[in-house]
C-alpha positions in Angstrom: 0.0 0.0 0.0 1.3 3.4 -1.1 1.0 6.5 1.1 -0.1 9.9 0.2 2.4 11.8 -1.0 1.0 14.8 1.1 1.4 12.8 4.2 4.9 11.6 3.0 5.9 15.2 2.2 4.7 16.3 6.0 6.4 13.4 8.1 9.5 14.2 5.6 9.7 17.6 6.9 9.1 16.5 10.7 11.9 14.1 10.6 13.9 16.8 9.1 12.8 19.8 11.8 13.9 16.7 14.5 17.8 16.4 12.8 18.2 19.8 12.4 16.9 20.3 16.3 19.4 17.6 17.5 22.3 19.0 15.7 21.7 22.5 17.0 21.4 20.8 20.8 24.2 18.9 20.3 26.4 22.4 19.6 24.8 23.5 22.5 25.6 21.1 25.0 27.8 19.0 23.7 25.4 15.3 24.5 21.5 14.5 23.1 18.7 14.9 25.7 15.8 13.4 24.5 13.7 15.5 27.2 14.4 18.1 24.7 11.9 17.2 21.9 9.5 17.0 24.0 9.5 20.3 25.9 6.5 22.7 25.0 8.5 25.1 22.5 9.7 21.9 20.2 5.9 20.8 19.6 5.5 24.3 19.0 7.8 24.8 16.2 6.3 21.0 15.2 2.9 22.4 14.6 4.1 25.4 12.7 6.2 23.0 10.7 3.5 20.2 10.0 1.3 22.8 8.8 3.6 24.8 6.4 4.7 21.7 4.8 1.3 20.9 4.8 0.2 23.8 2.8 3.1 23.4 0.4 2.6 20.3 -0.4 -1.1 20.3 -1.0 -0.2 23.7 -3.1 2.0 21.3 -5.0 -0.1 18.0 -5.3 -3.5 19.9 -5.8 -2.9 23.3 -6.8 -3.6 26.7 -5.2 -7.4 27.0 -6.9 -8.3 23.7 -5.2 -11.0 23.4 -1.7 -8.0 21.2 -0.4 -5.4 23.9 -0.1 -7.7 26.9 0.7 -9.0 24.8 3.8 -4.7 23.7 4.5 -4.1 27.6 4.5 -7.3 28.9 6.6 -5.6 26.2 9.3 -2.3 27.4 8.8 -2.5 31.1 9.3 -4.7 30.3 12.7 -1.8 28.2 13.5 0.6 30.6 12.7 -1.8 33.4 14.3 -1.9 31.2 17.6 2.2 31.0 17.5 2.8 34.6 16.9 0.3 36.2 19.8 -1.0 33.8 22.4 2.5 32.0 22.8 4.8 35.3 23.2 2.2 36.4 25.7 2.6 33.4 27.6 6.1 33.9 27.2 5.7 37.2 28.8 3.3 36.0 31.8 6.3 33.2 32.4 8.6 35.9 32.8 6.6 38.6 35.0 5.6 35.3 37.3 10.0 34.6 37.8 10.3 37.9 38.1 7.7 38.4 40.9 8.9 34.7 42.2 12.7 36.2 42.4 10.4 39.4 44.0 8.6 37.6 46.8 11.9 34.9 47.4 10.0 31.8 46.7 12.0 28.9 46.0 9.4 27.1 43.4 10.3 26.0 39.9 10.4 29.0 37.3 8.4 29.2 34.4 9.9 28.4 31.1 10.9 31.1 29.4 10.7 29.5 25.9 6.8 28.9 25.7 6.8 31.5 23.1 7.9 31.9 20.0 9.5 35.3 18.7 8.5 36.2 15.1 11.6 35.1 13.5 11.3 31.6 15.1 7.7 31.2 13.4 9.1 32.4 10.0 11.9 30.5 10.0 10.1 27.2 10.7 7.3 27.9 8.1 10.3 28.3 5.8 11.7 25.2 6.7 8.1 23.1 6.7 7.8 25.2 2.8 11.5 24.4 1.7 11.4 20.6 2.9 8.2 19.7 1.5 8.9 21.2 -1.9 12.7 19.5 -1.5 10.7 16.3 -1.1 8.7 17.3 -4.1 11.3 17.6 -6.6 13.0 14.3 -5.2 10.0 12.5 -5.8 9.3 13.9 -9.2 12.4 13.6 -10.5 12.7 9.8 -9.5 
């Protein structure tokens, strides 16, 4: 049984998002922590990813007139909406709750700091879920 080349072009793009993650963690600190891919901003930039890719490669597969990609892009821009304002204000909260924490000396565990996303983190990984999906494209057409 073949799969969809939509849902082959997504998971494509996922695997991809997870190297590229891994690498840049293991610049950082030098060993893999799989705890890491599983923290809240990673399935963040997953979602933003899954639907980019998504878009593209329904764009590519069914064209941009087609019900299938306008109903892929109304999901993707509240998706991208969604990364760009309610996550960088719970960013924000996270920080004014350490900051009154450090305030009040109480000893709990601090927010994290990377719930949000900044703008050029949600660009950049629509522009990697775009760029992967149409890399897989062309590999697939051209094989």
């Amino acid at each position: 049984m073949k799969i969809n080349y939509i849902l082959e072009a997504v998971i494509f793009s996922l695997i991809v998002e997870q190297i590229i993650n891994a690498v840049i963690h293991y610049r950082e600190i030098k060993h893999i922590k799989l705890s890491l891919f599983f923290s809240r901003s990673e399935w963040i930039n997953l979602k933003l990813n899954l639907v980019s890719s998504l878009v593209t490669a329904v764009w590519l597969k069914a064209g941009i007139e087609s019900i299938d990609f306008a109903i892929s892009f109304a999901l993707a821009s509240v998706v991208i909406v969604d990364c760009l304002i309610l996550h960088r204000e719970l960013a924000r909260q996270a920080l004014c709750l350490n900051e009154l924490q450090n305030r009040l000396n109480i000893k709990e565990k601090k927010m994290f700091k990377s719930i949000g996303n900044e703008s050029a983190e949600v660009f950049k990984e629509v522009f990697l879920g775009f760029f992967c999906s149409l890399i897989y494209y062309l590999i697939v057409s051209f094989l």
